[in-house]
C-alpha positions as semicolon CSV with decimal commas, in nm:
position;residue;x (nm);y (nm);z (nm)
1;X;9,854;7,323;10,730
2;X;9,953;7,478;10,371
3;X;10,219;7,700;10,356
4;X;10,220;7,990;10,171
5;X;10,548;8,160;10,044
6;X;10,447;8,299;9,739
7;X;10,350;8,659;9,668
8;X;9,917;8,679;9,787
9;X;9,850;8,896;9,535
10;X;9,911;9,131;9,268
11;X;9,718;9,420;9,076
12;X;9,785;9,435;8,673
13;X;10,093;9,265;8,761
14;X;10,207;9,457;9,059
15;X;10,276;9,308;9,405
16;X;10,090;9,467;9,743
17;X;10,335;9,542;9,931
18;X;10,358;9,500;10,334
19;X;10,012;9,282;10,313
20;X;9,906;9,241;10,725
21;X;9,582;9,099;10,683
22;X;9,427;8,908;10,354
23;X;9,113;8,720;10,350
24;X;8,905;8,567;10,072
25;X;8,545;8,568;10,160
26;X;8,324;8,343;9,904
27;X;7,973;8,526;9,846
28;X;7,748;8,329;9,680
29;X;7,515;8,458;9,438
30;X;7,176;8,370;9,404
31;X;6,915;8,418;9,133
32;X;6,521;8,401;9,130
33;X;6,568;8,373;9,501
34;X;6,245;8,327;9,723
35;X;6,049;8,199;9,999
36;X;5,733;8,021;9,976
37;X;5,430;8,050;10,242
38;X;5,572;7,784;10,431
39;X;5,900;7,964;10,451
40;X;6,077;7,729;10,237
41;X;6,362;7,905;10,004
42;X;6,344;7,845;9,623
43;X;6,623;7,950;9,448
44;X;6,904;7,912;9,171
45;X;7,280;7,896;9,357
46;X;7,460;8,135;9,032
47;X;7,820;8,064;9,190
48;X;8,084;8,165;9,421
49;X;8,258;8,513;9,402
50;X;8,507;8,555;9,568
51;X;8,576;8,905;9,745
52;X;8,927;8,987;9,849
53;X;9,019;9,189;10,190
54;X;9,349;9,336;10,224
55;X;9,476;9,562;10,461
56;X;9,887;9,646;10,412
57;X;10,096;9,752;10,664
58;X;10,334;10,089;10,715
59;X;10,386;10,273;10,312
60;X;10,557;10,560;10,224
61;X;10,373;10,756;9,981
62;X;10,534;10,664;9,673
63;X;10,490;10,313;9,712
64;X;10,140;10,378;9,820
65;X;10,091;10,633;9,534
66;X;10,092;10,340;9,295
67;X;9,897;10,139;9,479
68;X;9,650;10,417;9,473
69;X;9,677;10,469;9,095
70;X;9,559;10,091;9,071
71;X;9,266;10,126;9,324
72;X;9,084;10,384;9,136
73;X;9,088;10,204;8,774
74;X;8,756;10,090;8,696
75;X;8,861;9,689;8,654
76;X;9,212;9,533;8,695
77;X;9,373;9,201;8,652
78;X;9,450;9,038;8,966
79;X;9,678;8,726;9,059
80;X;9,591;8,620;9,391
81;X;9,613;8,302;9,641
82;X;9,285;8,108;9,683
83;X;9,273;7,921;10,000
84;X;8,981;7,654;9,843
85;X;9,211;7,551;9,614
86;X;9,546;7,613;9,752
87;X;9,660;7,763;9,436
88;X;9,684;8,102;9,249
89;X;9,432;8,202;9,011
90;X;9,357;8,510;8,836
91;X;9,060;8,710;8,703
92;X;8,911;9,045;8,629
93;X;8,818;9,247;8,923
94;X;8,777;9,621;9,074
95;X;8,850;9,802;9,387
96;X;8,488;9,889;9,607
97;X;8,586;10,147;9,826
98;X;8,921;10,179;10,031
99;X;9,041;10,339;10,344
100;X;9,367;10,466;10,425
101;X;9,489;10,575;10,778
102;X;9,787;10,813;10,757
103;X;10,049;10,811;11,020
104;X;10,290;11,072;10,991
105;X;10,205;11,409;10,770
106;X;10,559;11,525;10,711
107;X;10,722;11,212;10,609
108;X;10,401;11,110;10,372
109;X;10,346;10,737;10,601
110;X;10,039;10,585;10,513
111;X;9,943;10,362;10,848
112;X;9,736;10,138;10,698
113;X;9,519;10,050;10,331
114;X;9,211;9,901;10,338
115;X;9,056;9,749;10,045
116;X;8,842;9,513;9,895
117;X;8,852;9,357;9,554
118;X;8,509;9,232;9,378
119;X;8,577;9,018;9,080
120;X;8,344;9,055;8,778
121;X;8,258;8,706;8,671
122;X;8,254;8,407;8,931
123;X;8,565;8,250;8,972
């Protein structure tokens, strides 16, 4: 089993914080995809993208408030752990949309953030 002890991943050279749950999920991407009469598939594998899940743990707002900043820019760097590999790589990705559970109103507690990270080329 690899250990990781590194920091999973960061956003234009930021850390997310408190990280509970992070997952890479490899989508492949297909072009001039079909299926003959007989059912058989004919198509041309384009490459692996891999989509990162994250959901963080307990924030106060103003560590939250940045990571919120980051989420809504339209693309971002990212350094993150890929399990394939077992090493860190980095691309060009953006934020599809994100959830965020709040736990306590007065003290500005964000529960939980939710996100997803598409990359833009195949990595």
């Amino acid at each position: 089993m690899t250990r990781v002890s590194q920091q999973l991943l960061k956003i234009n050279g930021i850390a997310v914080a408190n990280p509970k749950e992070y997952s890479v999920e490899y989508n492949k991407l297909w072009s001039n995809a079909g299926r003959n009469l007989a059912g058989r598939m004919s198509a041309t594998l384009v490459g692996l993208y891999p989509k990162i899940k994250v959901k963080t743990a307990i924030q106060e707002k103003d560590v939250f408030a940045r990571m919120a900043q980051l989420l809504q820019l339209p693309q971002f760097n990212v350094e993150y752990y890929d399990f394939m590999s077992q090493t860190t790589r980095t691309g060009i990705f953006y934020a599809s949309d994100f959830d965020i559970k709040l736990k306590e109103r007065e003290r500005g507690l964000i529960e939980e953030v939710s996100f997803s990270l598409v990359p833009y080329d195949k990595y």
